[in-house]
C-alpha positions in Angstrom: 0.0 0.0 0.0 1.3 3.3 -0.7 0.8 5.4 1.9 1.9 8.9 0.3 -1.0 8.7 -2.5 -3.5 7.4 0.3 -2.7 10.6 2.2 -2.5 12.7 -0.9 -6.3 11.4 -1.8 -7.3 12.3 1.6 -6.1 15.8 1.4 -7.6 15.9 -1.2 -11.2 15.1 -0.1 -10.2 17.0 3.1 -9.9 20.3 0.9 -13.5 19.5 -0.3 -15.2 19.2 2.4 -13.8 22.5 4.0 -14.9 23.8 1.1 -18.0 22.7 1.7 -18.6 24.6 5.0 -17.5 27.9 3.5 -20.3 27.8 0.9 -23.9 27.9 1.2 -24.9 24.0 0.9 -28.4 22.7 1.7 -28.0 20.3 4.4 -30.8 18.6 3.3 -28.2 17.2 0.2 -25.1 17.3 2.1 -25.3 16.8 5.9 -25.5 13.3 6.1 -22.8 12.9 3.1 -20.5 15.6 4.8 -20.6 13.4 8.1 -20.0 10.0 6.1 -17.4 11.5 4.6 -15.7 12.7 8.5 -16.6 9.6 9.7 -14.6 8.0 6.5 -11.7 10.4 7.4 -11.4 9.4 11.2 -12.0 5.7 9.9 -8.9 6.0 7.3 -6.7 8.1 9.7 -6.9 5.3 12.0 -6.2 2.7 9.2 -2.8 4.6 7.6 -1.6 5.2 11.4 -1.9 1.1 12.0 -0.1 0.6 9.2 2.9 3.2 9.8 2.7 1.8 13.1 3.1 -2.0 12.3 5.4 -1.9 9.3 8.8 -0.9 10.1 9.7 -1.4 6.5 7.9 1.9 5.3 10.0 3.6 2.4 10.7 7.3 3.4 9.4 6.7 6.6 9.7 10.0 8.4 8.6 11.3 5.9 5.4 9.7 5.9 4.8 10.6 9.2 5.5 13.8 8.3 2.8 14.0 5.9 0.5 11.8 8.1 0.8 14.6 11.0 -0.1 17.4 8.9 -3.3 15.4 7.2 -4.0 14.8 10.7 -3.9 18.2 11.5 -5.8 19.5 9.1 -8.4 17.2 9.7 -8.6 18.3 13.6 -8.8 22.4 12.1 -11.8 20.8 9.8 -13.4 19.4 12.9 -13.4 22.4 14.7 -14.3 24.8 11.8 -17.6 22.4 11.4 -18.2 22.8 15.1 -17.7 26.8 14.6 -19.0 27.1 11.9 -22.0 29.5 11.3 -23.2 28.1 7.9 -26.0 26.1 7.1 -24.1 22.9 7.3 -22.5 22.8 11.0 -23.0 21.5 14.5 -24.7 24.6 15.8 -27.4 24.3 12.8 -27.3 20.7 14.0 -26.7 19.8 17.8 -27.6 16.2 17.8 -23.9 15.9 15.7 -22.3 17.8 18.4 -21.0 14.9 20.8 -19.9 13.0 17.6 -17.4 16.2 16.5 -16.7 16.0 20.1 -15.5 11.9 20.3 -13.7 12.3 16.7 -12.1 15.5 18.0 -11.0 13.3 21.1 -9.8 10.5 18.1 -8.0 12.8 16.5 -5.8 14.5 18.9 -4.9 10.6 20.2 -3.7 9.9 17.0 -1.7 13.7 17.0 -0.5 12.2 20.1 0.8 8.8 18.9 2.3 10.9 15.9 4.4 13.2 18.0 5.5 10.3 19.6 6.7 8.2 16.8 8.1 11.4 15.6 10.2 12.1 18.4 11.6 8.7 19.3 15.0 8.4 18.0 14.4 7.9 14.2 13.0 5.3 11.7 14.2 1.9 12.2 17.1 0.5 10.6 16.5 -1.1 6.9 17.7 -5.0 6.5 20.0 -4.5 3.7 17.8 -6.6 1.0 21.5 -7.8 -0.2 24.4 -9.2 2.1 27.5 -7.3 1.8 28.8 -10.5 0.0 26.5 -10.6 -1.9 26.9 -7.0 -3.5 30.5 -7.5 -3.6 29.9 -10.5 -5.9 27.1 -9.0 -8.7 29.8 -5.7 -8.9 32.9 -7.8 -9.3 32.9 -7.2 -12.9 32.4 -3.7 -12.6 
């Protein structure tokens, strides 16, 4: 799985529905797809943090958390602006969504949380070399 375009697609759909609360939507089309579409979010955050978490063998690692912190970010800022927000399509117009901002909002700054963490510790694991030294010494022998 390649992390990097998952988290580019989610940007991407991340940009959209912030988008979303800035203009003047009828909630009767988009409320319920809007909160599929968080609930998708918080659902795929959790899925591409498992991963970076379990596979020590992540090309460009750091960088992926990188990338994976900022997503994660933005998602929290999304969370609050739909909580803020004073548009049509927002938790004030609707309160019964209020706790559910409020538990994804409590997801999300976990899995801040578990980022800094893995960000701080002392640097992505060390690579198996995929070829023994041996090895490479005997395919560039004739070079």
């Amino acid at each position: 799985m390649n992390l990097q375009d998952n988290i580019f697609i989610l940007n991407s759909r991340l940009r959209i529905l912030r988008d979303l609360l800035i203009l003047d939507a009828d909630p009767s089309l988009f409320l319920e797809k809007t909160i599929d579409d968080i609930d998708f979010m918080d659902h795929a955050l959790d899925t591409l943090l498992e991963q970076l978490q379990h596979n020590g063998r992540i090309f460009e690692r750091d960088e992926v958390v990188d990338y994976l912190s900022d997503l994660e970010w933005d998602f929290s800022q999304a969370l609050g602006d739909f909580s803020g927000n004073p548009g049509p399509i927002s938790a004030a117009s609707f309160p019964v969504i209020q706790e559910r901002l409020r538990a994804l909002q409590d997801r999300s700054a976990e899995r801040r949380r578990t980022l800094d963490e893995t960000r701080s510790r002392s640097g992505a694991p060390v690579m198996e070399n995929a070829v023994s030294s041996d090895e490479l010494n005997e395919l560039l022998k004739d070079f």
